[in-house]
C-alpha positions as CSV (number, residue, x, y, z in Angstrom):
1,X,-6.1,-65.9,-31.5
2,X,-8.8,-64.0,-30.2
3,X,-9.8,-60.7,-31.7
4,X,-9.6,-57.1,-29.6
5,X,-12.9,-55.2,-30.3
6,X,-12.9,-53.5,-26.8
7,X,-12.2,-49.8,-28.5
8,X,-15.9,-49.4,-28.3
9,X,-16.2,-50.6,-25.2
10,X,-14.0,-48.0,-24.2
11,X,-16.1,-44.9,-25.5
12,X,-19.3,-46.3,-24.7
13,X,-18.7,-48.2,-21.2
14,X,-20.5,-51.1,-22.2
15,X,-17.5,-53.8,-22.1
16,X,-17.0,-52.5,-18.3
17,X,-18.6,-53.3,-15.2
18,X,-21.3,-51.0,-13.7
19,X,-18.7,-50.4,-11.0
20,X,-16.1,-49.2,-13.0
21,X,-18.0,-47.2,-14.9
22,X,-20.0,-45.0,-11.9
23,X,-16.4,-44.8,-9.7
24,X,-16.9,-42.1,-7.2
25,X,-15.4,-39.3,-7.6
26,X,-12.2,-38.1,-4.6
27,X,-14.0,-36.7,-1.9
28,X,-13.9,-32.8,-1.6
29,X,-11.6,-31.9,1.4
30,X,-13.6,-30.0,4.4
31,X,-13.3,-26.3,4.3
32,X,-10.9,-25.1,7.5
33,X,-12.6,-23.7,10.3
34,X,-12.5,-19.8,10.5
35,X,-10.3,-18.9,13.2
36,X,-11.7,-17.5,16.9
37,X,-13.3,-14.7,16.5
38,X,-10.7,-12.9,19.6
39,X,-8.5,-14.0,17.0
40,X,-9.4,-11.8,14.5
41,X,-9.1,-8.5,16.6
42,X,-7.2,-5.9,15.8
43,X,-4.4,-5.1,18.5
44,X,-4.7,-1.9,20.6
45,X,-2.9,0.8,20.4
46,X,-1.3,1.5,24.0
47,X,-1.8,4.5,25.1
48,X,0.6,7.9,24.5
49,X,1.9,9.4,27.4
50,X,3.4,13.2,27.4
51,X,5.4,14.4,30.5
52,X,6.7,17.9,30.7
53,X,6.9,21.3,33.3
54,X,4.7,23.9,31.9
55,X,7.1,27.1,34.1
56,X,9.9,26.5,36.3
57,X,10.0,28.2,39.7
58,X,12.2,31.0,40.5
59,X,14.1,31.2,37.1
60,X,13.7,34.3,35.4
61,X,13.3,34.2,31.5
62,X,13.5,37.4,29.2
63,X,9.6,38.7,27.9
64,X,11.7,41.0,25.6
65,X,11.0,44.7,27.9
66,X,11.2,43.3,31.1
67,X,12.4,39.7,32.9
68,X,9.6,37.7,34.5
69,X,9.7,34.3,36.7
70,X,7.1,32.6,38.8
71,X,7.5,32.8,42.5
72,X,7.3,29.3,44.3
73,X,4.3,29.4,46.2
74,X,2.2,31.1,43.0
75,X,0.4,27.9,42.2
76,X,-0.6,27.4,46.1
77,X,-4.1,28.4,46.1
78,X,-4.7,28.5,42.4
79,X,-8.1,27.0,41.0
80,X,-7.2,24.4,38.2
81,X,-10.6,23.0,38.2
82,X,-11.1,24.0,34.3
83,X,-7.7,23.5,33.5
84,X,-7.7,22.3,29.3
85,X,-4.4,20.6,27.7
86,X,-4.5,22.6,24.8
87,X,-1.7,22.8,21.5
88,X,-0.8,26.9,21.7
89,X,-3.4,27.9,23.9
90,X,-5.8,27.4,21.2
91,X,-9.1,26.0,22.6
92,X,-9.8,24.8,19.4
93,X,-7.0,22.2,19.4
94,X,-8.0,20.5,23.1
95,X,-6.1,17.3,24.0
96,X,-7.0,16.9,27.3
97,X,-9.3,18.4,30.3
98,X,-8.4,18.3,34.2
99,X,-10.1,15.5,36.1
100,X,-9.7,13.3,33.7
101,X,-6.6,10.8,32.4
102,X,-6.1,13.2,29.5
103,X,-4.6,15.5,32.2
104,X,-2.8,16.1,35.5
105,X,-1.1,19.6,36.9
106,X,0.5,20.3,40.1
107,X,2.9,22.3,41.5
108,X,5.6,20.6,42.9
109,X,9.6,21.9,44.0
110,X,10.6,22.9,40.6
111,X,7.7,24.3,38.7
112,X,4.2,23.5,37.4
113,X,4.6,19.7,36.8
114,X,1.8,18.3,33.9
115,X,1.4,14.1,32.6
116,X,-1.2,13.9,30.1
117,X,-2.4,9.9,28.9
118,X,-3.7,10.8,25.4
119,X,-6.9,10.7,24.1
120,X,-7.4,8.5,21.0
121,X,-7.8,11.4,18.4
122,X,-5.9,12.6,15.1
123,X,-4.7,15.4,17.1
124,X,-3.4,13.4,20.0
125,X,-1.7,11.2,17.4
126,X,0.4,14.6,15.6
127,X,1.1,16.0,18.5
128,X,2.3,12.6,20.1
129,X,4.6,12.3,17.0
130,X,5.8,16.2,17.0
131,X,6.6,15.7,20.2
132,X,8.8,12.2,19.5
133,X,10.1,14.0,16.6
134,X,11.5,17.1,18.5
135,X,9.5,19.2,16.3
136,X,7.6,20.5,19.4
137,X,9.6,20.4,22.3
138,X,8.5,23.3,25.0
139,X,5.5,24.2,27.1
140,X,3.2,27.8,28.4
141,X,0.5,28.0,30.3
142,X,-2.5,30.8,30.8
143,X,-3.6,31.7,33.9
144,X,-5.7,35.1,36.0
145,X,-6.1,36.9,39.0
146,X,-2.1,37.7,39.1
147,X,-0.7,39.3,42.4
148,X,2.9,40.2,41.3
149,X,5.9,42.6,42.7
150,X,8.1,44.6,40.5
151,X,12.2,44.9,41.4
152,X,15.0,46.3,39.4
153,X,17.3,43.3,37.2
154,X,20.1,43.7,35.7
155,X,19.8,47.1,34.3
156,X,15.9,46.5,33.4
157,X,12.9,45.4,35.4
158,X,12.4,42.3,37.2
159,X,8.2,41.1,37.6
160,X,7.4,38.3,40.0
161,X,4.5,36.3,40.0
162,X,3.4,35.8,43.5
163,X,-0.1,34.3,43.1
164,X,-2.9,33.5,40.7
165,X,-6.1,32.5,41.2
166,X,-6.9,30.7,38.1
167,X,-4.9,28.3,35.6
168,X,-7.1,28.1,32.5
169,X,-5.1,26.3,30.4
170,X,-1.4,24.5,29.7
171,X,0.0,23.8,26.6
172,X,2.6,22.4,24.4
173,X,3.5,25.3,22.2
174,X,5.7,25.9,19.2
175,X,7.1,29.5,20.7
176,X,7.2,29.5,24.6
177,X,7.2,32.2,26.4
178,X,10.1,30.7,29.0
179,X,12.7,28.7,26.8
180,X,13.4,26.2,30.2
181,X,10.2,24.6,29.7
182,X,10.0,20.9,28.6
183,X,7.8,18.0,27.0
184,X,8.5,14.3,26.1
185,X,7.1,11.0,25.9
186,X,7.0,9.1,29.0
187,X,8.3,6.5,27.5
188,X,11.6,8.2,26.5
189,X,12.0,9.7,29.6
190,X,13.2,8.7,32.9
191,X,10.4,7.6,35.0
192,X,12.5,7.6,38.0
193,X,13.3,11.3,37.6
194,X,11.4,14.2,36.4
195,X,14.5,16.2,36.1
196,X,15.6,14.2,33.1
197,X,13.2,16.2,30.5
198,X,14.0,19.4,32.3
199,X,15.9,21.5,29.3
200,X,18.9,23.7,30.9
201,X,17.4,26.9,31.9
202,X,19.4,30.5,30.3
203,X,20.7,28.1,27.4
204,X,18.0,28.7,25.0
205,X,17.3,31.9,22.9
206,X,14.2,33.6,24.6
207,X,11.2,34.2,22.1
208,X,8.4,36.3,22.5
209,X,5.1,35.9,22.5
210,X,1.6,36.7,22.1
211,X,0.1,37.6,25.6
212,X,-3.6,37.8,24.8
213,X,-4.3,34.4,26.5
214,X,-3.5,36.1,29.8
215,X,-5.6,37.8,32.2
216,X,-3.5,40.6,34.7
């Protein structure tokens, strides 16, 4: 019977074929193609849109030693062209400019209307979010060049705003002056109505507030 002496073989190859010994190894699999580069974009944010009535018309509100309220035709010949969005009338704090997306104001039958599209800032985004939030719910605006009347109301004085010549700023503010004011999203409110972010007028404790923004 014949005698096995391949173990040698085996460690040195030289009982196999050449074949055998110089087998190929598997082939290395193709790397995946990288993905479309319009793939690989980030999404966009969609834009933030704020809706709200900077004053009402014809509603008196309480300034603390006298009533005030803005007579309907005030904002007729008014100049708007330097109008800023602003948060509390601070200039430092801009979120939007007239003539721009960033800000629209106009007078319409209940009070000075304003729809600002958001700029893409840090400040945009917190006030966006206050705003969502309830945290900052009410708007003021700053105007100059007032023609006004004064008239006695119930038991204290009565001042009427008949005209301005300037609006230099409106803003979403953390005290307003005039509780009936309003701000929202657009999104959560009803785009078929501006009435449905107008907050009740007389139903909301009246604050006061720092006046220097104004010019009489």
């Amino acid at each position: 019977m014949p005698q096995f002496t391949g173990l040698k073989g085996v460690n040195s190859g030289q009982n196999f074929p050449k074949e055998t010994r110089n087998a190929r190894a598997w082939p290395t699999p193709a790397p995946a193609p990288a993905p479309a580069a319009a793939n690989m974009e980030p999404a966009k944010k969609l834009p933030k849109e704020l809706i709200g009535y900077a004053t009402l018309f014809n509603v008196p509100y309480d300034m603390g030693s006298h009533y005030e309220q803005i007579a309907s035709g005030c904002l007729d010949n008014a100049n708007f062209g330097d109008c800023a969005f602003l948060r509390d009338h601070n200039s430092s704090l801009i979120l939007g400019r007239i003539g721009t997306p960033s800000l629209s104001a106009k007078a319409d039958r209940i009070g000075l209307f304003v729809r600002s599209i958001l700029p893409d800032t840090a400040l945009a985004e917190e006030t966006a979010e206050l705003v969502s939030q309830g945290i900052i719910s009410r708007m003021s605006w700053g105007w100059g060049g007032t023609v006004d009347k004064w008239e006695k109301y119930q038991g204290t004085q009565l001042r009427t705003i008949l005209s301005v010549k300037f609006v230099y700023d409106v803003s979403v503010v953390t005290f307003p002056a005039f509780a009936g004011t309003s701000v929202a999203l657009a999104r959560s409110a009803n785009s078929d109505s501006k009435t449905a972010i107008l907050a009740p007028a007389f139903n909301w404790e009246q604050s006061e507030m720092d006046q220097h923004f104004f010019t009489y």
